[in-house]
C-alpha positions in Angstrom: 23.4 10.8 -3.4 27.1 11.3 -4.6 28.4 9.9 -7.5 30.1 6.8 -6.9 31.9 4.4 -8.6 30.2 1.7 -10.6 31.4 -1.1 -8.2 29.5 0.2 -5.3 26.2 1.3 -6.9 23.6 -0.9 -7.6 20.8 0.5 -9.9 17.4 -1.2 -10.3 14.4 -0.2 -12.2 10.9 -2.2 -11.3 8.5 -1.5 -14.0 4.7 -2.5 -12.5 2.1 -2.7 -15.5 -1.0 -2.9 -13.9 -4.8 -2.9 -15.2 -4.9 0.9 -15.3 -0.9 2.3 -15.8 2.2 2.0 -15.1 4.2 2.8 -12.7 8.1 3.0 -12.6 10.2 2.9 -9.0 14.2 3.3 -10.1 16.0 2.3 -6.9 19.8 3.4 -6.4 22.1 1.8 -3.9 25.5 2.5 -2.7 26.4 -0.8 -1.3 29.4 0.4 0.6 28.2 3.1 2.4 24.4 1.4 2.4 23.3 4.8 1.2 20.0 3.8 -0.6 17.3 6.7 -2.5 14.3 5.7 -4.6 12.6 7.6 -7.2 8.6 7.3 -8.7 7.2 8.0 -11.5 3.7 6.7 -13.2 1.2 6.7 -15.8 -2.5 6.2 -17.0 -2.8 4.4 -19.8 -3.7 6.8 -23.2 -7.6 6.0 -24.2 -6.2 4.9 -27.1 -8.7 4.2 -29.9 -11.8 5.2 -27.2 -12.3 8.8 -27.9 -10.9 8.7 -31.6 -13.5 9.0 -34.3 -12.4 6.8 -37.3 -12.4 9.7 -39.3 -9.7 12.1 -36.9 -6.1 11.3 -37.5 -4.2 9.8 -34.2 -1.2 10.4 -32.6 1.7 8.0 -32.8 1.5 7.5 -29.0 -1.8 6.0 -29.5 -0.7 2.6 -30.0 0.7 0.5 -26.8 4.1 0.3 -27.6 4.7 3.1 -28.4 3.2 4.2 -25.4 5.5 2.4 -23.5 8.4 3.2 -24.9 7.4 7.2 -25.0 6.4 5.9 -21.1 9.9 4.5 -20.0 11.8 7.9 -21.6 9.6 10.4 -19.7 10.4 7.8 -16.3 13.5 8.3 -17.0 13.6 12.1 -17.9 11.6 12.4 -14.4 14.2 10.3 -12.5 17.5 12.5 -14.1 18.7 8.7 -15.4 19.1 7.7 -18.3 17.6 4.5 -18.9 17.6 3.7 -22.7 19.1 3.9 -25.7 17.7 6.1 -28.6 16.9 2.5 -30.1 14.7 1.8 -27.5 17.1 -0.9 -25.7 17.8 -0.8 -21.8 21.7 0.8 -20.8 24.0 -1.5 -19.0 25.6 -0.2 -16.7 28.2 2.6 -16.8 31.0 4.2 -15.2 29.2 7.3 -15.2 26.8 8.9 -12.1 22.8 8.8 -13.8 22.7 6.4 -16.4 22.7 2.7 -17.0 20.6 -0.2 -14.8 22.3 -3.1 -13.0 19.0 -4.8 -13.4 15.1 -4.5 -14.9 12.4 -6.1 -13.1 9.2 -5.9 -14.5 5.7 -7.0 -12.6 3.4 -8.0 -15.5 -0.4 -8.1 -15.8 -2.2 -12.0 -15.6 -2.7 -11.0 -19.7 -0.7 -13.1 -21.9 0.3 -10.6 -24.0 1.0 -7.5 -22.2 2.5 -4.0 -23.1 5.6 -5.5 -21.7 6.1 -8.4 -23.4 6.9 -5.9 -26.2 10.0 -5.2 -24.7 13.1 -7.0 -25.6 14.6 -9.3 -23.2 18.6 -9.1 -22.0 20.0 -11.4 -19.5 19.6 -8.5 -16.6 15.9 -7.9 -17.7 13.3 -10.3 -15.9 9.5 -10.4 -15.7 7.3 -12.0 -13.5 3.5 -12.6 -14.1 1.1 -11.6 -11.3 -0.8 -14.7 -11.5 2.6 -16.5 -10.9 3.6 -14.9 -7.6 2.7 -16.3 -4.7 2.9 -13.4 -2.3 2.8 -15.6 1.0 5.6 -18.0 0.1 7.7 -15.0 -0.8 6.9 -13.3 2.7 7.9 -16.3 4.7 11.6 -16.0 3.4 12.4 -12.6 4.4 10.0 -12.7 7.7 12.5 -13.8 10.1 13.5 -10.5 11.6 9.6 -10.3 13.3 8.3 -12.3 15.7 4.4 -10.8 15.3 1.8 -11.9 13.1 2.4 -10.4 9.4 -1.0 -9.2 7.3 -0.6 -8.1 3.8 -4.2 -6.9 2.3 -3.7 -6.4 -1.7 -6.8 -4.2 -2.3 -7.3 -3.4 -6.4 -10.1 -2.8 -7.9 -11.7 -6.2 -8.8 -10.4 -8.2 -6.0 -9.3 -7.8 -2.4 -6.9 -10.6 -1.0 -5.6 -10.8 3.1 -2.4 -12.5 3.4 -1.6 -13.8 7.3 1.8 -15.1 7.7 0.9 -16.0 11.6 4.0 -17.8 14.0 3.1 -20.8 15.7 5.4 -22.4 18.8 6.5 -25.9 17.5 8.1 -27.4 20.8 11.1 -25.0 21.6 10.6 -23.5 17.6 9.2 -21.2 16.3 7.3 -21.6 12.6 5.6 -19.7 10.4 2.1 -20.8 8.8 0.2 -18.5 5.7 -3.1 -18.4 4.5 -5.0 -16.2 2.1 -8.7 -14.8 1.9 -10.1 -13.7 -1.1 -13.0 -11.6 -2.8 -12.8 -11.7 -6.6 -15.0 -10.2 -8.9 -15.2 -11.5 -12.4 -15.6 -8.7 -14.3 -17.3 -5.3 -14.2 -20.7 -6.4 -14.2 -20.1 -8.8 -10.9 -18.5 -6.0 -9.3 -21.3 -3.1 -10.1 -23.9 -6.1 -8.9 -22.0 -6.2 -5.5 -21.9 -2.3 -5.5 -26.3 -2.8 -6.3 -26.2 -4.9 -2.3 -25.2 -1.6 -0.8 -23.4 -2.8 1.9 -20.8 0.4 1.7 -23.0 3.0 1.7 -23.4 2.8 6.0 -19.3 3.3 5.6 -19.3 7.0 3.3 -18.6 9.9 5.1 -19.3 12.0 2.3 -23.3 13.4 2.7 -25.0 12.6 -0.9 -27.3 11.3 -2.7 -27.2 7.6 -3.5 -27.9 8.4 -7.2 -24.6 10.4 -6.9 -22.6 8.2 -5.0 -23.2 5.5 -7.4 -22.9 7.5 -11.3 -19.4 8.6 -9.4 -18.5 5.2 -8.7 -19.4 4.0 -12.2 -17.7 6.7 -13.6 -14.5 5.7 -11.6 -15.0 2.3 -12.6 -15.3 2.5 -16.7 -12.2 5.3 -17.2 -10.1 3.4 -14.3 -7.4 6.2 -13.8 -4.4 5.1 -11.8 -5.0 8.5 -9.4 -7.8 10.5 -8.1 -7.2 13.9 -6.2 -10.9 13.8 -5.3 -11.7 14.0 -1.7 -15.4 12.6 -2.5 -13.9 10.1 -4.5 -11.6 8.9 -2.1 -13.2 8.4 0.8 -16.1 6.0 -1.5 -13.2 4.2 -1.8 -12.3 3.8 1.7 -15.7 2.8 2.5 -15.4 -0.3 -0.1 -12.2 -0.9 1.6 -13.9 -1.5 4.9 -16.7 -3.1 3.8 -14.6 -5.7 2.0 -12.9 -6.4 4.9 -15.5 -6.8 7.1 -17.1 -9.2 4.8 -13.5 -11.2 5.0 -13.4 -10.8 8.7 -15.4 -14.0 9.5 -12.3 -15.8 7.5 -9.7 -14.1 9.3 -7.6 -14.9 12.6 -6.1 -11.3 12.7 -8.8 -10.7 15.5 -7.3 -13.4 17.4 -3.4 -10.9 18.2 -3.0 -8.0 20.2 0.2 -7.2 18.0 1.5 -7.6 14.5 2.3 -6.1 11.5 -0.2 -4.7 8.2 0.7 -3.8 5.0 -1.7 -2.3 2.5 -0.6 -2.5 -1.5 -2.5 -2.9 -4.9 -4.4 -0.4 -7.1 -6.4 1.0 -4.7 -3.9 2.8 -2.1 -2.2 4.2 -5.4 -5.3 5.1 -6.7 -6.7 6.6 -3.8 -3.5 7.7 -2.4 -4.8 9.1 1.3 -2.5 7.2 4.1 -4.8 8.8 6.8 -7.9 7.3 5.0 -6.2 4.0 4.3 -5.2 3.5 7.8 -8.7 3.7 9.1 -10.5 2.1 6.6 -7.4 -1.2 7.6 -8.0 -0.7 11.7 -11.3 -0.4 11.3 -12.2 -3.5 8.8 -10.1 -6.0 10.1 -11.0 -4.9 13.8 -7.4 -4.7 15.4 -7.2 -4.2 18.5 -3.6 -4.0 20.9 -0.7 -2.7 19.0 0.0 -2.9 15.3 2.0 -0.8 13.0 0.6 0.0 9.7 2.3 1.3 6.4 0.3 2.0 3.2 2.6 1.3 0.1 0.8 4.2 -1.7 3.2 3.9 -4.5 3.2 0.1 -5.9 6.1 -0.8 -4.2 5.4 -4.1 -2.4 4.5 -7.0 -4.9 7.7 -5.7 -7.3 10.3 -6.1 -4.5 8.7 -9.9 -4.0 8.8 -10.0 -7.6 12.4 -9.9 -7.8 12.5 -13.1 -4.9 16.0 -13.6 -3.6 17.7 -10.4 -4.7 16.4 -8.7 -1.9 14.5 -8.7 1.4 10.8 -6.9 1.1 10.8 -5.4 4.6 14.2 -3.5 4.0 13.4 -2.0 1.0 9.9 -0.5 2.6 12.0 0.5 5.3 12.6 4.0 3.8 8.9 4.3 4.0 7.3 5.7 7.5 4.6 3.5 8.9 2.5 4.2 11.8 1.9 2.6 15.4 -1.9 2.2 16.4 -2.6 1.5 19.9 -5.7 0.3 19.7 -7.4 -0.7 23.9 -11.2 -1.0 22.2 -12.7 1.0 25.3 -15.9 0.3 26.8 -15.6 2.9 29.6 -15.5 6.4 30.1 -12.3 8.6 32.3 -10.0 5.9 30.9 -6.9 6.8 29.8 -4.3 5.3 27.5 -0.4 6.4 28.1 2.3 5.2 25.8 6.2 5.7 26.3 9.5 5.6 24.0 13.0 6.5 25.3 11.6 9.8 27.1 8.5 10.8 25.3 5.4 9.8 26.6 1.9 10.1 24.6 -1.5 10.3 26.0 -5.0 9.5 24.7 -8.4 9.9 26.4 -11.5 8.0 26.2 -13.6 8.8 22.7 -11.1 10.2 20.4 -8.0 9.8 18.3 -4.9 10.8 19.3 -1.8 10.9 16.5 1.6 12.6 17.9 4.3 12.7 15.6 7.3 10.8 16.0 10.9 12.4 15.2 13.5 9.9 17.0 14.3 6.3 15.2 12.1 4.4 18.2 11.6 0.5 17.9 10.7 0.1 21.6 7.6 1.2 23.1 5.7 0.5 26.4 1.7 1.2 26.3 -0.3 1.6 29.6 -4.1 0.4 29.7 -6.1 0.8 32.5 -3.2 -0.2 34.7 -2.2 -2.8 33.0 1.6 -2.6 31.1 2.5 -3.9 27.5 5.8 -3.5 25.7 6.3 -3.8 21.9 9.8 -4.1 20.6 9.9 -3.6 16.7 12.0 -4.9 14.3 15.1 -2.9 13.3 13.7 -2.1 9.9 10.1 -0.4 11.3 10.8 3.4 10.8 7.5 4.6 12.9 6.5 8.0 12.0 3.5 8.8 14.3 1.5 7.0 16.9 -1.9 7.1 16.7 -4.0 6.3 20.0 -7.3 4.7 19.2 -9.3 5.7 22.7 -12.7 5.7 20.6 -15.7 3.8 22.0 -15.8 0.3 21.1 -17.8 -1.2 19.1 -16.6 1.7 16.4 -20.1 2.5 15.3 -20.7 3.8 11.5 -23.9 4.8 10.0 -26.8 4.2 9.5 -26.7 7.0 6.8 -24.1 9.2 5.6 -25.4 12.0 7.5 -24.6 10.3 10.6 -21.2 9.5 8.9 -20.5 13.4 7.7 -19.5 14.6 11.2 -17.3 11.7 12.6 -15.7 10.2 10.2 -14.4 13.7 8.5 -13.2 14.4 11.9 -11.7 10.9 13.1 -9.9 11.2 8.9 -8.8 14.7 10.1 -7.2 13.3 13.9 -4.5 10.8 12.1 -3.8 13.5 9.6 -3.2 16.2 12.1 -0.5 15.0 14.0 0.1 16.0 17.7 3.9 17.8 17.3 6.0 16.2 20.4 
């Protein structure tokens, strides 16, 4: 972005402390020429006190706020903006391109004291407790610009909530209803206890033994880093992921549409950080079926834009992100095929696979052919698809009932969305 002049920029940092880390998202906006970029940077917390023995001297980083404050420098040292002063205190805005904020809004733990509550409080810095934000009420007033069913599924490590913002035709209007379903887990124990049921295991698609499947997830579970770059490690955590949601299914009424809208957020995508395994583990545990788009907010980004309420509208600031279109028939017979047009690209999947073809044109309008039997799907202005993924696989989608029968199909079906079909 070029340097423009400080009337026409807007520059906002959202600072997200979460149970594990922190991570930053500065956002920069030209508001004249609507140019908009956004930058992310993030951090595990330091073990602090856990691996010092009382008799080896610590570093000065080991205490939380100075952890933070060494935290929001080297955020802003990644981003090329300068966000504070050598005292420690947020910039106001300047006249000069890459430093100063127009606004801090910080996403706080449910704790009452916080590493952010260290931080000293202007009139453009504002914080927002998780436990305060109701995420449905804040969907409903920037929804208007869909006219499909809206699921949000907040998946962290000790709790997975489903949010269904669902229209319902009022006479000649149109209204919007919410409700939420939720798993919590009081603490680590609870959670290791649901782990003991082992009603994830017919989900892995990693072949191992059960003794190492669960020492890695216990592992996982005391250090809690904010990222994990294992491939072993990820896909345990997209089995939890679908077995949570199938065990949330029975309060759901997403199975009820044949279109709408998901969006995954929380610790888990950012932990895991796999959009491919993300996607599957969503389609697969909430059972969609017809045409839904899907984008994975792999980078914390959802919950601090409702944070911040009226000063913006959630869906346009994901709208930088790329989500993918599933078309999703759940075939029960064999030689059927599935076609699906935009503008003058057509896309084609056959019965028992999955079928992803990349998308390069700015298409909200697309026309899906089943059996015979035509469907359009018009999406809203600010849906930047990025693929379309054909879901041609036999249904009932059939797991298990052992990782070994998981280690072949699964791999492969992870593989399919990744490796997009270049159109």
């Amino acid at each position: 972005m070029e340097s423009t002049a400080q009337s026409s920029r807007k520059t906002t940092l959202y600072l997200s402390e979460l149970a594990n880390g922190l991570v930053f998202t500065l956002a920069i906006k030209d508001t004249k020429t609507g140019e908009h970029e956004k930058h992310v940077w993030k951090t595990s917390y330091p073990l602090l006190d856990l691996l010092y023995p009382h008799w080896v001297p610590k570093r000065s980083v080991n205490t939380p706020i100075n952890f933070l404050s060494q935290a929001i420098t080297q955020a802003g040292a990644a981003f090329g903006w300068k966000l504070v002063t050598e005292s420690g205190r947020f910039i106001v805005p300047e006249k000069s391109f890459g430093e100063g904020l127009d606004r801090v809004s910080m996403l706080q733990e449910s704790s009452t004291n916080g590493l952010v509550s260290g931080i000293v409080s202007d009139k453009f810095v504002s914080t927002v407790k998780r436990k305060d934000l109701s995420i449905g009420k804040l969907l409903l007033q920037d929804i208007e610009g869909t006219t499909e069913p809206v699921v949000v599924v907040v998946a962290n490590f000790y709790s997975i909530e489903v949010i269904e913002c669902i229209p319902r035709i009022v006479g000649k209007m149109r209204k919007w209803e919410y409700k939420s379903s939720k798993i919590q887990y009081a603490n680590e124990q609870e959670f290791v206890d649901m782990l003991a049921t082992k009603k994830f295991l017919p989900f892995v698609g990693e072949h191992m033994p059960e003794g190492q499947i669960f020492n890695t997830l216990l592992n996982y579970i005391y250090w809690r880093p904010l990222t994990t770059s294992s491939q072993m490690v990820r896909d345990i955590w997209r089995a939890l992921l679908t077995s949570q949601l199938i065990e949330l299914g029975k309060y759901l009424s997403v199975q009820q549409f044949d279109k709408g809208h998901v969006y995954v957020t929380g610790e888990v995508p950012l932990f895991v950080h796999d959009n491919p395994r993300l996607q599957l583990a969503v389609v697969d545990g909430l059972g969609l079926s017809g045409a839904w788009t899907v984008l994975v907010d792999e980078h914390y980004q959802m919950l601090p834009f409702l944070a911040e309420g009226e000063e913006n509208n959630v869906f346009n600031e994901l709208s930088a992100e790329k989500c993918s279109l599933w078309i999703i028939p759940q075939i029960k017979k064999q030689k059927s095929i599935v076609k699906v047009k935009s503008g003058d690209s057509e896309y084609q999947g056959v019965y028992g696979n999955l079928y992803t073809y990349s998308i390069r044109s700015k298409s909200h309008a697309f026309e899906y052919d089943i059996d015979g039997q035509k469907s359009t799907f018009e999406l809203p202005k600010y849906c930047n698809v990025a693929s379309v993924t054909i879901d041609t696989r036999e249904w009932p989608v059939v797991y298990g009932p052992n990782t070994v029968a998981n280690s072949v199909k699964i791999p492969q079906w992870i593989d399919r969305i990744r490796k997009q079909i270049k159109t």
